[in-house]
BATINU-875580 format. One line per 10 residues: number of its first residue (from 1); for each residue x, y, z of N, C-alpha, C. Coordinates in steps of 0.2 Angstrom, whole numbers, plus 5000, padded with zeros to 4 digits. Each point is the difference from the previous one (the first is absolute). Example, Ala and Ser with C-alpha at 12.3 -4.5 7.8 and 13.67 -1.06 7.14 Angstrom:
2
1) 5066/4972/5039/4996/5006/5000/5004/5006/5000 | 4998/5005/4996/5004/5006/5001/4996/5005/5003;
END
This chain:
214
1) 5004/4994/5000/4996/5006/5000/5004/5006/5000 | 4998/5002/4996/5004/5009/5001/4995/5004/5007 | 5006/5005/5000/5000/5004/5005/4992/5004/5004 | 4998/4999/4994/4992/5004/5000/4995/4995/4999 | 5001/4992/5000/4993/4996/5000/4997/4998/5008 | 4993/5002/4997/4997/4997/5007/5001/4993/5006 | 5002/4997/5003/5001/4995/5003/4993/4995/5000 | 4994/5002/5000/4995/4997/5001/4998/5001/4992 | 4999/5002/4994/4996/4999/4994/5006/5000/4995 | 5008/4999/5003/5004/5001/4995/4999/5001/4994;
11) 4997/5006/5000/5000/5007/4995/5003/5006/5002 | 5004/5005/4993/5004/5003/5002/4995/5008/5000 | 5004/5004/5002/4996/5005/5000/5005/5008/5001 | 4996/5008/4999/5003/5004/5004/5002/5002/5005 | 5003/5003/5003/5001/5002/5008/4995/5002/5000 | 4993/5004/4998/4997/5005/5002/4995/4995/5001 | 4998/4990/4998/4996/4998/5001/5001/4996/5003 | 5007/4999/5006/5002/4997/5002/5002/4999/5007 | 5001/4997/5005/5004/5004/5008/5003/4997/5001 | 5007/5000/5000/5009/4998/5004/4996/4997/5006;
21) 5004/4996/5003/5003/4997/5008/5006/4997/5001 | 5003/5002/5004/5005/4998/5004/4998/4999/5005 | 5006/4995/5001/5003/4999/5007/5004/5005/5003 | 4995/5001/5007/5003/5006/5005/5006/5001/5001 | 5003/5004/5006/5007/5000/5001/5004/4994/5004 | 4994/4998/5003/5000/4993/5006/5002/4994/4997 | 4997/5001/4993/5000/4993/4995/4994/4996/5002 | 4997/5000/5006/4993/4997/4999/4994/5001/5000 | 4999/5007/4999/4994/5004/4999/4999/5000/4991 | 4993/5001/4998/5000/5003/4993/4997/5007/5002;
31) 5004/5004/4991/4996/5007/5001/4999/5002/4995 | 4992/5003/4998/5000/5003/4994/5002/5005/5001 | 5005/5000/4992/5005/5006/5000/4997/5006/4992 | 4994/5003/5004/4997/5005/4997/5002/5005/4993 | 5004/5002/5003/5007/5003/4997/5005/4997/4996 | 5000/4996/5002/5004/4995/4993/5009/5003/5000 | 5000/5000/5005/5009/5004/5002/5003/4996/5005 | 4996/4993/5004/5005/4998/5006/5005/4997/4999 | 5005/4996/5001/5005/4998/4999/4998/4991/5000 | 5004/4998/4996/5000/4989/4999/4995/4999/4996;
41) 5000/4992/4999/4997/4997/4994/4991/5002/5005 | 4998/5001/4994/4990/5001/5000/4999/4995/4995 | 4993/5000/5003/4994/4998/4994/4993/5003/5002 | 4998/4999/4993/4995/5003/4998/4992/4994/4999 | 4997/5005/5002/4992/4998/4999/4995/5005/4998 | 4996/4998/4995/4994/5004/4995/4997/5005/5011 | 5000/5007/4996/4997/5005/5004/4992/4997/5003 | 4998/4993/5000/4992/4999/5004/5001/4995/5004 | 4995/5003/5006/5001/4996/5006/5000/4992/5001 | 4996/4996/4994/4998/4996/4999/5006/4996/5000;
51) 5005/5004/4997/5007/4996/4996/5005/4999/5006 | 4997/5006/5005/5004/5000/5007/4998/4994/5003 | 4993/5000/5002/4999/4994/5002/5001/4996/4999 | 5001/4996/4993/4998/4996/4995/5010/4997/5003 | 5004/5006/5001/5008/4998/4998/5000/4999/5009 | 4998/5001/5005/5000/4998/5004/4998/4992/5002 | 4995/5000/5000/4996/4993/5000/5006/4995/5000 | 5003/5001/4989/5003/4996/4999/5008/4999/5002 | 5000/5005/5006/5007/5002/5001/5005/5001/4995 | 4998/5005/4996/5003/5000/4992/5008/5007/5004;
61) 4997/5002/5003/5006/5006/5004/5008/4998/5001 | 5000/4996/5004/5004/4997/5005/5006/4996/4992 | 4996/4999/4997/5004/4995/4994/5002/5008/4994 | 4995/5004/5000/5002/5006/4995/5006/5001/5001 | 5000/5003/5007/5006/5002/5004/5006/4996/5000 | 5000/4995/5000/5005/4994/5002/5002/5001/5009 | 4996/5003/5003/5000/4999/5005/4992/5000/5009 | 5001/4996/5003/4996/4997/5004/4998/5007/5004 | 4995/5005/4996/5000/5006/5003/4991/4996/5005 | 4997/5005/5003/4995/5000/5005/4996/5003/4996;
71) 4994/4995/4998/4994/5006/4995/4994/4998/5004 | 4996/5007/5003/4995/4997/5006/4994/4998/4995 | 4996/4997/5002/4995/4999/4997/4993/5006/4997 | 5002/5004/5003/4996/5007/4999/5002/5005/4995 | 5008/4996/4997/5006/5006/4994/4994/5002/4995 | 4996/5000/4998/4995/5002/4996/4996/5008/5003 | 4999/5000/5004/4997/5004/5005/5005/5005/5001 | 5006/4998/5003/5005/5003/5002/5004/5004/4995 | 4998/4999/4994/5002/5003/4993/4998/5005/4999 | 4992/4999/5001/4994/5003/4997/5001/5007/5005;
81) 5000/4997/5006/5001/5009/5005/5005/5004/4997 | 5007/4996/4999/5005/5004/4996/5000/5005/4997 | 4997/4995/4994/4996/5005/4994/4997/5006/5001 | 4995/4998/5006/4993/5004/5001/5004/5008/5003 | 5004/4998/5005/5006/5004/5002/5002/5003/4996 | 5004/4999/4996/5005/5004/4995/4993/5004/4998 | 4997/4998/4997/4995/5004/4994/4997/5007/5005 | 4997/4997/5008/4998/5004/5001/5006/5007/5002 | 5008/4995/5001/5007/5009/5001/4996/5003/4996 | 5002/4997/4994/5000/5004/4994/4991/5004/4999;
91) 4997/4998/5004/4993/5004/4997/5002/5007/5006 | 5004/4998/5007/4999/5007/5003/5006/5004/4994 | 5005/4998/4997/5003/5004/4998/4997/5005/4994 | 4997/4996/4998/4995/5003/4993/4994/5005/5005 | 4998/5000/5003/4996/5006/5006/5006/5006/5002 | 5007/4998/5002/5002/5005/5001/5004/5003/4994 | 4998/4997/4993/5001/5003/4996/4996/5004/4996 | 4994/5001/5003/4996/5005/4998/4993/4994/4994 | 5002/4994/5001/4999/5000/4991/4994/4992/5006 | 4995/5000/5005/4996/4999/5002/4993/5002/5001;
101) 4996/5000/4998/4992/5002/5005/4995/4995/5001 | 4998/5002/5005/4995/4995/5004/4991/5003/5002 | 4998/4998/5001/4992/5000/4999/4996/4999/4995 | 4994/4999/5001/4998/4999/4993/5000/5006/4997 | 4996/5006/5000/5001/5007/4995/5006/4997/4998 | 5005/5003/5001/5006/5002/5000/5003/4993/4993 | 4998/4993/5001/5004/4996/4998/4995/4997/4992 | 4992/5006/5002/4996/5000/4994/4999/5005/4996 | 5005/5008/5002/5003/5003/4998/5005/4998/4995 | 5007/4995/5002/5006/5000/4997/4997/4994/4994;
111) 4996/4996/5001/4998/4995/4995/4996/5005/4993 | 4994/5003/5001/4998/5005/4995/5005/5004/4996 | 5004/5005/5007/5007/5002/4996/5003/4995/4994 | 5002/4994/5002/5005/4998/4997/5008/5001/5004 | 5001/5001/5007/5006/5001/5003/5001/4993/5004 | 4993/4995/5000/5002/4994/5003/5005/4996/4997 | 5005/4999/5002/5002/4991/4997/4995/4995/5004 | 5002/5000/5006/4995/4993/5003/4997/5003/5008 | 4994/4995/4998/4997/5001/5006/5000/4996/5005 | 4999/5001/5005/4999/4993/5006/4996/5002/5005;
121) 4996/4994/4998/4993/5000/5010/5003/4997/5006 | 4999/5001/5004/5000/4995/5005/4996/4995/4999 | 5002/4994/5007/4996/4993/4997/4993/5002/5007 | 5001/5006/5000/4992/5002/5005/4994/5003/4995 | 5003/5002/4995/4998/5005/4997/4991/4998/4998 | 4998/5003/5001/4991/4999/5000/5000/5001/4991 | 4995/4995/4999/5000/4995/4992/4998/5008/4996 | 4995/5003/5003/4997/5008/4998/5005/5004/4998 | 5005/5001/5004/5008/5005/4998/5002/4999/4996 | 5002/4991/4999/5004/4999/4996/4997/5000/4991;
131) 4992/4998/5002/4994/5001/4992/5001/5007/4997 | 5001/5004/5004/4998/5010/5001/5008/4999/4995 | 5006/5000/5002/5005/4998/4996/5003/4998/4994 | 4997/4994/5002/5001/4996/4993/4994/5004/4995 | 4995/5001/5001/4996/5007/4994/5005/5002/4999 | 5003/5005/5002/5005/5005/5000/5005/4996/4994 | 5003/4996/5003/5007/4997/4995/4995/4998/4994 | 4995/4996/5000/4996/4999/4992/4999/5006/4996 | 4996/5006/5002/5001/5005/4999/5005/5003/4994 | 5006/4999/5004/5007/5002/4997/5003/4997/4993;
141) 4996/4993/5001/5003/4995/4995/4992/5002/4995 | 4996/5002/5002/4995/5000/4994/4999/5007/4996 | 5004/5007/5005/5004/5004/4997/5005/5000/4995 | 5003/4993/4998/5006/4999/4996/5005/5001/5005 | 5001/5001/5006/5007/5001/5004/5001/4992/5001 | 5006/5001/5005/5004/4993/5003/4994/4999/5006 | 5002/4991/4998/4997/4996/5007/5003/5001/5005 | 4997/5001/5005/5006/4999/5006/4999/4994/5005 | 5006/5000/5003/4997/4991/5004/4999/5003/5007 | 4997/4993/5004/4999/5003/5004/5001/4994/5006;
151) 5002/4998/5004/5005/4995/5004/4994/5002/5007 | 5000/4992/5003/5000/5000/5007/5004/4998/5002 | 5005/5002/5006/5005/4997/5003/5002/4997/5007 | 4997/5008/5001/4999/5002/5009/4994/5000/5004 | 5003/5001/5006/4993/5000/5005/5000/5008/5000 | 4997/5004/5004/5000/5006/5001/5005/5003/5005 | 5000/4997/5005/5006/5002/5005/5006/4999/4996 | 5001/4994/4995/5010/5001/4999/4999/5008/4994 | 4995/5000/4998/5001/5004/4994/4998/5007/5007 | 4999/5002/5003/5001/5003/5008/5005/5002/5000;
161) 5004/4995/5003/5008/5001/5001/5003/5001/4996 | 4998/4999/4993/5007/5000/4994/4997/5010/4998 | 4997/5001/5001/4997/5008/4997/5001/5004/5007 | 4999/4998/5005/4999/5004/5007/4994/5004/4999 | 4997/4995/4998/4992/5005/5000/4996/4993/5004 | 4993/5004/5001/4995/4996/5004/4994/4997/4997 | 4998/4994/4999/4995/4996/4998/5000/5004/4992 | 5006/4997/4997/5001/5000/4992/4998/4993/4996 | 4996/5003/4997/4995/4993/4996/5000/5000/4993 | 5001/5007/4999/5000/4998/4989/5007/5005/5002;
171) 5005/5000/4993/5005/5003/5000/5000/4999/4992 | 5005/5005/4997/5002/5001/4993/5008/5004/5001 | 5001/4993/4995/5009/5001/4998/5001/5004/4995 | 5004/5008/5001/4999/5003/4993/5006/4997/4996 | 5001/5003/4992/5002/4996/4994/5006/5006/5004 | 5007/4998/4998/5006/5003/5000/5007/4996/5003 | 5004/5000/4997/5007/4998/5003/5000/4998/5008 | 4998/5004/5005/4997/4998/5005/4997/4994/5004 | 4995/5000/4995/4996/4993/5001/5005/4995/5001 | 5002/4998/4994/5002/4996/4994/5003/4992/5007;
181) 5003/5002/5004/5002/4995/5007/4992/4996/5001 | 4997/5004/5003/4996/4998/5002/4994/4996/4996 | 4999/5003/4993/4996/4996/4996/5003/4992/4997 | 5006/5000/4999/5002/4995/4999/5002/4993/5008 | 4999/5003/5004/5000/4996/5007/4992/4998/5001 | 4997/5004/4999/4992/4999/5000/4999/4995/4996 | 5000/5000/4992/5001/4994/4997/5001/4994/5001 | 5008/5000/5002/5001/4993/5001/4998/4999/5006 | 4999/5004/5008/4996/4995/5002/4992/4998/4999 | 4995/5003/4995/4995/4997/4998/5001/4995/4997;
191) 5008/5000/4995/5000/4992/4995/5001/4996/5004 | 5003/5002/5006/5005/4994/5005/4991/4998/5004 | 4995/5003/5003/4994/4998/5002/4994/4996/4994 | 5001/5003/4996/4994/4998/4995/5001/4996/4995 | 5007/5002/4998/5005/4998/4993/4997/5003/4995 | 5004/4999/4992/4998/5004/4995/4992/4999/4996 | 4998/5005/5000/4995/4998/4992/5002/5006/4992 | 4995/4999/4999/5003/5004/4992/4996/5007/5001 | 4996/5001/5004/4997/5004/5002/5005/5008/5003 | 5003/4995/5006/5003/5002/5007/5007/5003/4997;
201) 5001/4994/4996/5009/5002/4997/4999/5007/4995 | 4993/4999/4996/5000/5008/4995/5001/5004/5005 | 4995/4998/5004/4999/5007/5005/5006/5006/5004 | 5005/4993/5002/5007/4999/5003/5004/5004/4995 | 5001/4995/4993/5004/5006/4994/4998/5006/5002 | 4995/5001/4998/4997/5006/4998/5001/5006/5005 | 5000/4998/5007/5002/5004/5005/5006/5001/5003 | 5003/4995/4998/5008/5001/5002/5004/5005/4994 | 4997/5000/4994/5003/5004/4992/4998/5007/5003 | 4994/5003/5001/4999/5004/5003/5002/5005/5005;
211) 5001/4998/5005/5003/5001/5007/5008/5002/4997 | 5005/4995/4998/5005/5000/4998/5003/5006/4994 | 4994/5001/4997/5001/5004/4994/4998/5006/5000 | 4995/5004/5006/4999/5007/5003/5003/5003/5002;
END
């Protein structure tokens, strides 16, 4: 296998739809290496939980590695907060970069403008907010503008702490260089929870070209 095949579907893939582990500094821990800069022999597995679980079970780790690391039974989980972590730094960082709004006005403002790249509800978010909304994004698109997507990810307290604001329920990520951290950690972890469809992945193009390219 070369350096980029999954362990569990020995298929090969990019970094971007994929996540490193190593063995810790201890040599008996494993760790997802996010970042992709730790140091020693890694392997890789397809960015969805399934495949986590799936390379667990089979004890596919310990052998990727060539060495006897400790993989708890719950490394699927323990990914997933990771992820869910990293996305949310990067969501306070994009707040103190100006390039956030939260409420609904406000986040069905930036959708009619045309300033959204992506949206997010909380997973509280009352079924009425989120309908009032997606009008709004339909709208846009039956206007002739961009689709824009729109991700569940969080509860409302994380997305709380990540803004330092209080009972934050809808949010909108504007389009700019800014973003660009955060829209692509959002992504993958929705592909790492839900995995791809053809759908999610235009959507995901289309929002990361954008963000990227303002």
């Amino acid at each position: 296998m070369n350096d980029r095949t999954c362990i569990v579907t020995r298929e090969s893939g990019t970094v971007d739809d994929m996540i490193r582990f190593v063995a810790g500094p201890d040599g008996g821990t494993i760790v997802a290496d996010l970042k992709r800069n730790l140091p020693g022999r890694g392997c890789w597995v397809k960015a969805q939980r399934r495949y986590i679980d799936e390379a667990v079970k089979r004890k596919l780790f310990p052998r990727g590695l060539k060495s006897n690391v400790i993989v708890p039974e719950d490394f699927g989980l323990v990914v997933d907060q990771m992820l869910a972590k990293s996305a949310l730094g990067s969501f306070g960082l994009a707040r103190k970069a100006g390039v956030v709004v939260t409420g609904a006005a406000k986040v069905d403002a930036a959708i009619r403008n045309g300033t959204a790249a992506l949206v997010l509800h909380a997973f509280e978010a009352a079924e009425d907010g989120v309908r009032k909304l997606d009008q709004a994004r339909r709208s846009v698109v039956y206007a002739g503008g961009p689709e824009i997507p729109a991700l569940s990810l969080f509860e409302s307290s994380e997305m709380d702490l990540a803004l330092g604001g209080v009972n934050v329920i809808h949010a909108a990520v504007l389009k700019g260089t800014a973003a660009a951290g955060f829209v692509k950690r959002a992504w993958l972890l929705q592909h790492f929870r839900d995995g791809p469809t053809d759908r999610a992945d235009a959507k995901a193009a289309a929002a990361a070209k954008e963000t990227e390219t303002e």
